[in-house]
N, C-alpha and C positions, 0 to 999 in steps of 0.2 A: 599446407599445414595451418592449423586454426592457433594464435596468439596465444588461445588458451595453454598448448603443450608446451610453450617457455613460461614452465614455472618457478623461474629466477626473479625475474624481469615482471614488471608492472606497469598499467598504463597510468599517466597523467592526468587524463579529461574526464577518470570515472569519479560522479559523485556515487554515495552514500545517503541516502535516505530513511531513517528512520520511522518507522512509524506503526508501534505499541502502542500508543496514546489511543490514535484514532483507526487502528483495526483492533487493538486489544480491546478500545471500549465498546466493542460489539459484544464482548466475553460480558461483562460486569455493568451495563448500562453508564459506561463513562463516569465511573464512581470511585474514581481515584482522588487520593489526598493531594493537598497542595504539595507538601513535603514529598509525596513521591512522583511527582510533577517536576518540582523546581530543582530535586536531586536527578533526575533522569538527565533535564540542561544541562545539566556541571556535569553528568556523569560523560554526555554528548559531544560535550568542550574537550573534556581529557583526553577521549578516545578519535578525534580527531572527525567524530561522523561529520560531514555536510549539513546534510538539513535535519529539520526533526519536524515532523506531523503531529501537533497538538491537537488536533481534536478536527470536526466538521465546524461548519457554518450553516445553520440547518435552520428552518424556518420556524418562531415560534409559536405562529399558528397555524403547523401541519403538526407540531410536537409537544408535547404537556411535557412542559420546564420539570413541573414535579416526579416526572418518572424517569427524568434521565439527569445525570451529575452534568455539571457545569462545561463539562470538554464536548458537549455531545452542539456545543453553541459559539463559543471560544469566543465571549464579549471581547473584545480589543482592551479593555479597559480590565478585565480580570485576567486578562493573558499578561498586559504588563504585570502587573500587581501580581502575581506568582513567579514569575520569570524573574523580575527585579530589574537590575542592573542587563543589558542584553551585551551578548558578546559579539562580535560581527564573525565569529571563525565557526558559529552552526548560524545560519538562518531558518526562519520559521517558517512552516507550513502552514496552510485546512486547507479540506477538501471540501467541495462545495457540489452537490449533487445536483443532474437535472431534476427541475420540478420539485425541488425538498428544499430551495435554498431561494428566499428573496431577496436575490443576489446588488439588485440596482438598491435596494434602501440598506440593507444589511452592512454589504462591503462597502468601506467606506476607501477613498483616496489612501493609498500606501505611505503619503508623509505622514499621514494622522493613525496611524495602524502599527505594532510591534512586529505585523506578518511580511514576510517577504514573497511569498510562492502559495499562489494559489492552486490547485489542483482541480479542474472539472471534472465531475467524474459521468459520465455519460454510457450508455448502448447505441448503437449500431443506428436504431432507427431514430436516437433524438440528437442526432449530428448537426443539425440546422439549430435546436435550441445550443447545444455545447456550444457553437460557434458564437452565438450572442454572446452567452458569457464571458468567452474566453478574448473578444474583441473590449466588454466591458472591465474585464480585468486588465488589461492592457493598457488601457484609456485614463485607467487611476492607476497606472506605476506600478504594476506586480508583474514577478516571472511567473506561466503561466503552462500546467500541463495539462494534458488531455489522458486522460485516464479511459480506457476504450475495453466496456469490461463483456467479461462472458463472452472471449474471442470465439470459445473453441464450438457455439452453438450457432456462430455467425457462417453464413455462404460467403467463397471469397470473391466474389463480386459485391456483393455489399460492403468488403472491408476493404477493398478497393478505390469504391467509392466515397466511403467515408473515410480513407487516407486522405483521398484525393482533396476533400472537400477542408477537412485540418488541415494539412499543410500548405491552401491558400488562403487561412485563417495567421494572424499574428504569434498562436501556439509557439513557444517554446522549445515545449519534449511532448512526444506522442510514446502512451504506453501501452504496453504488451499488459493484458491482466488475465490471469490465468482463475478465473475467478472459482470453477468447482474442480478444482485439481485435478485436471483430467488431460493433461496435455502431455506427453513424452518428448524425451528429448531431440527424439530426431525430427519431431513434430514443431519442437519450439525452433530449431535449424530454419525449417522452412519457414515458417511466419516468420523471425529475425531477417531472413532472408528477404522477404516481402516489404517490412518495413522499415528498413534496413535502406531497401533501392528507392524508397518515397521520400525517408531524409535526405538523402544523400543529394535528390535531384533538388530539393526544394532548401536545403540548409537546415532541417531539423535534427536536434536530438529524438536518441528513442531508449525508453527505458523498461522497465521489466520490473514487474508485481506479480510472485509469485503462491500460489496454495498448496499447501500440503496433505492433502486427500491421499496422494499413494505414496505420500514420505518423498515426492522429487522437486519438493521446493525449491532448495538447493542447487540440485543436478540442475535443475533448468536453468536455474540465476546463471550457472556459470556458465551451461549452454551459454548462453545468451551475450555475456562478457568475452568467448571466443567468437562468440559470431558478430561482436563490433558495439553492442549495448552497453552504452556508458551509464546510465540514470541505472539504480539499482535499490530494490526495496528490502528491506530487513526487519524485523523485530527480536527483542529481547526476549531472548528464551523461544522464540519463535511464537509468542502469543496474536494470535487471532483469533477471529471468526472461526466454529470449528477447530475444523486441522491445525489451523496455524497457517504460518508463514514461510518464507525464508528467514532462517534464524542469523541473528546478527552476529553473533560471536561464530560461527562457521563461516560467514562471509568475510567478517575480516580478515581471520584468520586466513584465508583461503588470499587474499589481494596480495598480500605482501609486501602491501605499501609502506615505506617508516613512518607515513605521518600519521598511521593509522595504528591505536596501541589497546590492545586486546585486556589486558588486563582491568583496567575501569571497568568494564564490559562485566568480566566476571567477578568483581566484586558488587556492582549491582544487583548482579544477579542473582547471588548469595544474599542479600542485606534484603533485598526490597520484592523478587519474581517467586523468588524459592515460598515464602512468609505468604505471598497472594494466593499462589497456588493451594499453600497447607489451607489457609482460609476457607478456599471453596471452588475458587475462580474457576471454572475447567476449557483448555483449552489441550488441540494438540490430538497428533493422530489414532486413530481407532478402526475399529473393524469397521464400523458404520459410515466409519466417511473413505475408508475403502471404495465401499460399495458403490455410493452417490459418486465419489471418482470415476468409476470404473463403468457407468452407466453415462456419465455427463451429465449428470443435474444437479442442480441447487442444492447446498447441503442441508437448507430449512427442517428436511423430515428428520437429517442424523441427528440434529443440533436439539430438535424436540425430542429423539430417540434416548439422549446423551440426560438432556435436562429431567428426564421422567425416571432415571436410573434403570431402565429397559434392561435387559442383559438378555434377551430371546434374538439373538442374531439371525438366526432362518429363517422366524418370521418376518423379521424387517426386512432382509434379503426377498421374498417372498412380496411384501409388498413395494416396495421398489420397484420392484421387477415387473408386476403389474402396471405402474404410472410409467413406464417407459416405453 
């Protein structure tokens, strides 16, 4: 019987990860206010989440400063300077992309940094850069994940290999990213299963980032929490990219942790997700990313389908279906 079906009882070792910031600014170009910034932290603290992802670390001459808000860079020096006063009971994230992030000038040494937890975020075939990184993160003082996205288009001999190849890297936590919502639960079984047997042999965490394309961001997360995954991804309201995410206020709810208190949660959510949304923001599932689920691709075309106010579903079903 899977952990999961004693749902009294809670595990210890699961962190909480947030991170709105830096998937939700994929929704909004990272154009969030300080104040709904530095209330998200306090909001973080109350609710007892672990970590929290403020933003990327993204190269500023791969990306014109002018078209993206301030989180899309996350200076050291304006992350304190919004955060304030830091608590040590959430520590901070970025994620730092292969090839978008010049990572040896950029990151600096962890004493001189507000972040605690780097994230690499990588595919299958740039595992030998990941690893520089994530040896480089190491080297200046951060905890360090390997973020391993777009499993479900990868052969599993290549993700074999590139398990193999992380876990004799310094990594931290190796994640599960479910990056075009396309994975099922019995499907996330088995991959848990896979990397699962990699940490276990080598001493790694493994955790789970999950999409919402066919509404089972969730389902999986918790897939994934009986099949032994402790590192666990969430957002507020469920804002991402697209579909969204694993929504945070369903994952708490769902741990049953005491230290974990759901309320903060939903009065955020109320005061600051509700007000973004009325504004414009769009995120969160649709027919259209359905489809791109349900086909395994990128959700780049639903996400242009979404932004263009499209409403011709057949057609886009239609072309889809062609690119695949």
């Amino acid at each position: 019987m899977k952990e999961i079906s004693s749902l009294l009882g809670y595990r210890q070792d699961i962190k909480v990860l947030d991170a709105t910031i830096r998937d939700g600014g994929l929704v909004n170009n990272f154009q969030f206010s300080d104040e709904f910034v530095r209330e998200l932290y306090k909001t973080n603290i109350k609710a007892g989440v672990d970590y929290m992802e403020i933003g990327y670390r993204a190269d500023k001459e791969l990306f014109d400063v002018n078209k993206f808000g301030k989180w899309k860079f996350c200076d050291d020096d304006e992350v304190a300077r919004v955060i304030g006063e830091k608590d040590e009971r959430v520590k901070l994230s970025i994620m730092a992309d292969v090839g978008r992030c010049n990572y040896k000038q950029d990151i600096q040494d962890r004493a001189n940094s507000p972040i605690d937890l780097i994230r690499v975020a990588t595919y299958v075939n740039t595992i030998p850069a990941a690893v520089d990184m994530i040896e480089d993160a190491k080297n200046k003082g951060y905890e360090v994940t390997a973020n391993v996205m777009a499993i479900s288009t990868a052969q599993e001999g290549d993700v074999k290999a590139a398990l193999e190849m992380l876990c004799k890297s310094p990594v931290d936590v190796i994640y599960v990213v479910d990056s075009y919502g396309s994975i099922y639960p019995e499907q996330m079984q088995r991959i848990a299963e896979l990397y699962m047997s990699y940490g276990e042999k080598y001493g790694k965490q493994i955790g789970i980032h999950a999409h919402n394309n066919q509404q089972l961001a969730f389902a999986n997360t918790i897939e994934a929490v009986g099949d032994g995954i402790n590192w666990l991804d969430a957002t507020y309201a469920g804002m991402g990219r697209g579909a969204g995410n694993c929504s945070i206020e369903n994952l708490l709810g769902f741990l049953r942790n005491p230290k974990y208190n759901i309320f903060p949660v939903i009065k955020f959510i109320e005061d600051y997700m509700v007000p973004l949304k009325e504004g414009g923001a769009k995120w969160g599932y649709d027919l259209q990313y359905l489809m791109t689920g349900l086909l395994n691709q990128h959700p780049r075309n639903a996400i242009a389908f979404t932004d263009s106010g499209r409403k011709d579903f057949t057609e886009f079903y239609k072309e889809v279906v062609a690119q695949d």
